[in-house]
C-alpha positions in Angstrom: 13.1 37.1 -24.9 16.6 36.0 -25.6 18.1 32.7 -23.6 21.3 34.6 -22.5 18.2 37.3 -21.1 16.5 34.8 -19.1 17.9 36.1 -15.0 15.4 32.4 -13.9 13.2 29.8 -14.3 9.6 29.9 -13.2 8.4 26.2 -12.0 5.0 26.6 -10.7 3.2 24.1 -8.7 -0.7 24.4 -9.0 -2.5 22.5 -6.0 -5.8 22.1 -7.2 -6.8 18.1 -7.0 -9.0 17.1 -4.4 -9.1 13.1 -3.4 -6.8 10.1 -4.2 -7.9 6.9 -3.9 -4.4 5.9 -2.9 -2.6 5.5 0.2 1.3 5.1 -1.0 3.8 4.6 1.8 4.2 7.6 4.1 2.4 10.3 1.5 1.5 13.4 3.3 0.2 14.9 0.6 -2.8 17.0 1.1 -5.9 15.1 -0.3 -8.2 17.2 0.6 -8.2 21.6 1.3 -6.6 21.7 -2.3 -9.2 24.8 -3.3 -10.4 25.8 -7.0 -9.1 29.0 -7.2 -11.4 32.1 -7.4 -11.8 34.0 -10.7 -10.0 37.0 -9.2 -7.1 34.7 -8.3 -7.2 33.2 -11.8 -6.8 36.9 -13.5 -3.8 37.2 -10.3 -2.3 34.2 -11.5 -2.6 35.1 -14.8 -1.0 38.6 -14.6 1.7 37.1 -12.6 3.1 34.7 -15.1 2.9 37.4 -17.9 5.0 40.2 -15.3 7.6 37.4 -14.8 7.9 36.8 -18.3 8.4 40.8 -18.7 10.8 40.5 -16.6 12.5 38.0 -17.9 11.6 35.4 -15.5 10.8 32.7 -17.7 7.8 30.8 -16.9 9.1 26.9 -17.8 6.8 24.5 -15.5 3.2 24.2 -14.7 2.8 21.3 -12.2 -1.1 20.0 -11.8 -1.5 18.5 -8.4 -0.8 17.1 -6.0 -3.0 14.2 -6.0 -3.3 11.5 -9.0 -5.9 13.3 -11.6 -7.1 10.3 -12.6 -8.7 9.5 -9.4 -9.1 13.2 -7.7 -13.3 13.8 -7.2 -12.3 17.3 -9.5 -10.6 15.9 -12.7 -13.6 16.5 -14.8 -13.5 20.0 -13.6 -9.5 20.3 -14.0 -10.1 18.8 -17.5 -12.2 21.1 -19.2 -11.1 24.4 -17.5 -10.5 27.6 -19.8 -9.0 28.9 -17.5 -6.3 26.1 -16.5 -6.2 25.7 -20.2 -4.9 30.0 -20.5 -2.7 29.5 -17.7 -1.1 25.9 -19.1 -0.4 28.2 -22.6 2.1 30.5 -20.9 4.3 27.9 -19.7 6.9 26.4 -21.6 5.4 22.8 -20.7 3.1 21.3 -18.1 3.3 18.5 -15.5 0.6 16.2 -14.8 0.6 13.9 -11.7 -0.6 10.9 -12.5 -0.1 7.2 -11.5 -1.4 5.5 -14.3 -2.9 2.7 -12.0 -6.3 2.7 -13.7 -6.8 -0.9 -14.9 -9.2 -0.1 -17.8 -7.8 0.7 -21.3 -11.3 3.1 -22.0 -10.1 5.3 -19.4 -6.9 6.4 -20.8 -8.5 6.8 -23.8 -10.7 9.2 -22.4 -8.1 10.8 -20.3 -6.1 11.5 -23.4 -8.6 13.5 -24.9 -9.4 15.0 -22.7 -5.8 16.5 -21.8 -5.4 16.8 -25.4 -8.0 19.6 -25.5 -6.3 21.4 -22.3 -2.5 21.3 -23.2 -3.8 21.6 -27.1 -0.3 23.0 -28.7 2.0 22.2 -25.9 4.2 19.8 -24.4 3.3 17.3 -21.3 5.5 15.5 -19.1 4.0 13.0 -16.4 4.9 12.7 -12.4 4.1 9.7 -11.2 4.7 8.4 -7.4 6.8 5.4 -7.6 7.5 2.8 -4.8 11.2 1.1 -4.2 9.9 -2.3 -4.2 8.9 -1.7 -7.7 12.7 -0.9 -9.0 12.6 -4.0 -10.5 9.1 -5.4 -11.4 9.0 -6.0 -14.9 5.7 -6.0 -15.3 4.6 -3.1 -13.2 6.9 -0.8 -15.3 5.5 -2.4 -18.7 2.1 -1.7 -17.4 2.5 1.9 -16.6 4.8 2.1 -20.1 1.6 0.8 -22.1 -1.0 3.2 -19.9 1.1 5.6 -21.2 1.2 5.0 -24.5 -2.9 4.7 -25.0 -2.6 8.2 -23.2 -0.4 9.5 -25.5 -1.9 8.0 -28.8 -4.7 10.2 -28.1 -3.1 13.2 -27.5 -2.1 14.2 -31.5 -1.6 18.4 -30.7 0.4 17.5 -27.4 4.3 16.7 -27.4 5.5 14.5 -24.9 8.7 15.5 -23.3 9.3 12.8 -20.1 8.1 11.1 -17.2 9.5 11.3 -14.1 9.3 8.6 -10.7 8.9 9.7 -7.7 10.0 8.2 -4.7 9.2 9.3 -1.6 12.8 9.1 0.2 11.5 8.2 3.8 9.7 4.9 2.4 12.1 3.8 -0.1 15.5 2.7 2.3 16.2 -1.3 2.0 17.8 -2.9 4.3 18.7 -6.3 3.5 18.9 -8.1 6.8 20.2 -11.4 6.0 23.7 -9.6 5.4 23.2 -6.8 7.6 23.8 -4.3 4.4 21.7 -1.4 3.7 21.2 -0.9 0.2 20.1 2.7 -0.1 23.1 3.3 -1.9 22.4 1.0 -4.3 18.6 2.3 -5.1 20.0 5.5 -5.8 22.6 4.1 -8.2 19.5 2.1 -9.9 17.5 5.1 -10.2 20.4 6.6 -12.4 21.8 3.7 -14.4 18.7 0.5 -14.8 17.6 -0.5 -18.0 14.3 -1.2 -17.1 13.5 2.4 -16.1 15.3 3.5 -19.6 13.1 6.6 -20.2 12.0 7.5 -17.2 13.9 10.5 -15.0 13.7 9.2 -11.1 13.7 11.9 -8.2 13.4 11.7 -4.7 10.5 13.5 -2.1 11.1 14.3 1.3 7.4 14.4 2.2 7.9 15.0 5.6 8.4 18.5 4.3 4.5 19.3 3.5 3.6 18.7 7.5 3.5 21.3 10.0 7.1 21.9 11.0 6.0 24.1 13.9 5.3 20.4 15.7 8.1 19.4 16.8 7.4 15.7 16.2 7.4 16.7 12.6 10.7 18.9 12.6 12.2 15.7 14.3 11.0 13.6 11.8 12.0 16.1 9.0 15.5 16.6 10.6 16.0 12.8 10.5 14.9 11.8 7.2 16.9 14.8 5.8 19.9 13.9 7.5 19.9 10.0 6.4 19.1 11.0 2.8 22.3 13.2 2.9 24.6 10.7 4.3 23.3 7.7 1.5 23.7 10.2 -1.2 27.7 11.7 -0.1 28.0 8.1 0.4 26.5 6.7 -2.9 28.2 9.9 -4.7 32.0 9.1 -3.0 31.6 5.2 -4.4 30.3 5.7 -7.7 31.1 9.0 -8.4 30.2 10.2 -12.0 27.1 7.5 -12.4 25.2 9.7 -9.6 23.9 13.1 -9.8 23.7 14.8 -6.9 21.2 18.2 -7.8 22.4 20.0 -4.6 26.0 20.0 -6.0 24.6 21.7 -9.7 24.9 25.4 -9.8 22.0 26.0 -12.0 20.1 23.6 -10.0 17.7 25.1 -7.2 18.2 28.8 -8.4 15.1 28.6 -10.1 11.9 30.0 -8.3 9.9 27.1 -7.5 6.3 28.7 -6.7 3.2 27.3 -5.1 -0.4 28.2 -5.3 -2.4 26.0 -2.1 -5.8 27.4 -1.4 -5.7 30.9 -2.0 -1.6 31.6 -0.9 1.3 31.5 -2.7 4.4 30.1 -1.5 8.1 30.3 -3.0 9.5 27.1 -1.6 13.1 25.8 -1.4 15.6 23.8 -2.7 17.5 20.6 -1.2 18.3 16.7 -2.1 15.5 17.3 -5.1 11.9 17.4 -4.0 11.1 19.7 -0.4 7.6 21.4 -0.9 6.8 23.1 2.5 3.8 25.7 3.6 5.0 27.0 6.5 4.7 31.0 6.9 8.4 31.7 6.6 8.0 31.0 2.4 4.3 32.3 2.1 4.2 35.5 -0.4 3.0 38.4 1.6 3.2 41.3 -0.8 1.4 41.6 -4.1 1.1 38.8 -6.3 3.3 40.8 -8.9 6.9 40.5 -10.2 7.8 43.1 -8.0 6.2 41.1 -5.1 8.1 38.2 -5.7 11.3 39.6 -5.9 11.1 41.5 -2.6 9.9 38.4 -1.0 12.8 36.5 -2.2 15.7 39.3 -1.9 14.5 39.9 1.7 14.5 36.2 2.6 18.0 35.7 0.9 19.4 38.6 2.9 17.9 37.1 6.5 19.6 33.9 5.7 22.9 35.5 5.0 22.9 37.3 8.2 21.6 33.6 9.8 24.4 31.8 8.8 27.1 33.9 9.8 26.2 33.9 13.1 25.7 30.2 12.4 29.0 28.2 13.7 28.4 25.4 10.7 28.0 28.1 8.3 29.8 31.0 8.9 33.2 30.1 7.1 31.5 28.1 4.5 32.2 29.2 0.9 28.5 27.6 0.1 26.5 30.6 2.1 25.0 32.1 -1.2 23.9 29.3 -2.7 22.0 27.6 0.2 20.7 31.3 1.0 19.3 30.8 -2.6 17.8 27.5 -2.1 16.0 28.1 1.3 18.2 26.3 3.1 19.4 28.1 5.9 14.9 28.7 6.2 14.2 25.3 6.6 17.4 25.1 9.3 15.8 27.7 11.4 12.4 26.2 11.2 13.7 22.8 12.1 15.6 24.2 14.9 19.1 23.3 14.3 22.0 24.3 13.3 23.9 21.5 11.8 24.6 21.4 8.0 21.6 19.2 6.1 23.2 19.6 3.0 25.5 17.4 1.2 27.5 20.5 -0.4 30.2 20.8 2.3 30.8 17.2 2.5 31.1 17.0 -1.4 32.3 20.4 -2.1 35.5 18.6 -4.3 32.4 17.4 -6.4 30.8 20.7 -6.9 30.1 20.9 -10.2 31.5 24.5 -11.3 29.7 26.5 -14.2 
């Protein structure tokens, strides 16, 4: 397949860890109900991939989840799968969420190994959730830099590409209340430009996202943290300007098809202010687990949200009705119930950056 073939990229999310022994601030991440898929839905999965890639649909990502492998009750099991191993070959590189919070030495040395057999030939890249309070701990940072390494040293037929923080939005704003300043803005500018995370990529999760946003306690809660995330990142965008990326405002950003398997389904999720992973119905694949599947899925959803927004008073006249259609957003509007904007596009449109 040539480059200037590939029509998208195929990041796919693979829920299959079960237990975490942590509890990070405001995780909603499934520990549990994350279930081994059957053989049958191994050979779907499988076919899948390879029908994308026929299509050129390029499969890039492979994201092992959503809990910490290093402390799920099925990382043995993950480990030393032939058929996560087949799967992990036709992706361009794999993801691996781990914290690296293990305090023994021997255990990433077995760890290593161990996902030097699976990803034998490929290239890795690490998620791990980070906390804000930890922006600038020295020796948190240098701890998790030297698990790495000893996980890495024995991991000779792997290639290491990055590791990415994670910080879950909704736990990370500081407020510093002896000058009555939020410094949101400011976190965001560190997690672009500190030389203590030199090497690391830092995203944001809007966790809220994985709960049922049929509650309307959680849609609320969803709504609000969405909405507060967007205003700190227009803001921290308008004051330092080139030094922040804002993904929402990328073209090629989001038009990917970020896919989901989560005991037994498939979801294709969407797109907005970096990290939204979300189960409910509207995104669940229906039709065959096949290209042609897919692409109905997606080209029927797109066309709904086009016809949403321009009866949508917010949306109607805005010149950013394709794209958000692409991401999902207009879904996630209708399933939170409103119909204000939750994207920062319109209020940073002179920022868009044009392709």
């Amino acid at each position: 397949m040539r480059e200037d073939n590939i029509k998208k990229y195929i990041d796919f999310s693979l829920e299959i860890t079960q237990g975490c022994q942590f509890n990070c601030t405001g995780c909603f991440i499934d520990k549990e109900g994350n279930y081994w898929p059957t053989s049958n839905q191994f050979e779907k999965l499988m076919f899948l991939v390879e029908d994308l890639n026929n299509n050129e649909f390029k499969p890039m990502n492979l994201q092992v989840g959503p809990t910490d492998i290093m402390t799920c009750n099925n990382m043995d099991k993950i480990l030393s799968s032939t058929d996560v191993k087949q799967l992990a070959k036709k992706f361009f590189k794999t993801a691996i969420n781990c914290a690296f919070l293990d305090p023994y030495e021997k255990s990433y040395i077995d760890f290593g190994k161990k996902l030097n057999w699976l990803l034998e030939g490929g290239l890795v890249k690490f998620i791990i959730p980070f906390e804000a309070y930890h922006i600038d701990n020295v020796e948190y940072i240098k701890k998790i830099r030297n698990h790495i390494k000893i996980t890495l040293d024995n991991m000779p037929d792997v290639t290491h590409t990055k590791t990415y923080f994670i910080l879950n939005y909704e736990a990370t704003s500081i407020y510093d209340r002896a000058n009555n300043k939020n410094l949101t803005e400011e976190l965001i500018l560190k997690t672009h430009h500190s030389n203590l995370l030199k090497g690391f990529d830092v995203g944001f999760n809007l966790a809220h996202s994985r709960l049922n946003m049929q509650k309307p306690e959680n849609a609320k809660a969803f709504y609000d943290s969405i909405m507060t995330l967007k205003k700190y990142l227009t803001g921290a965008k308008l004051k330092y300007d080139n030094k922040i990326d804002v993904y929402d405002l990328m073209l090629h950003e989001g038009t990917d098809w970020d896919i989901f398997y989560k005991a037994g389904k498939l979801y294709m999720t969407p797109f907005l202010q970096e990290g939204v992973a979300s189960f409910d119905k509207e995104f669940e694949v229906k039709k065959d687990w096949t290209f042609k599947g897919l692409y109905e899925t997606y080209l029927e959803s797109f066309l709904n949200q086009v016809d949403w927004a321009h009866n949508n008073i917010d949306c109607k006249n805005c010149q950013f009705v394709p794209m958000c259609a692409e991401r999902g957003v207009h879904s996630l509007m209708k399933i939170i119930n409103t119909t204000n904007c939750i994207s920062p596009l319109k209020s940073l449109e002179q920022k868009v950056i044009w392709k």
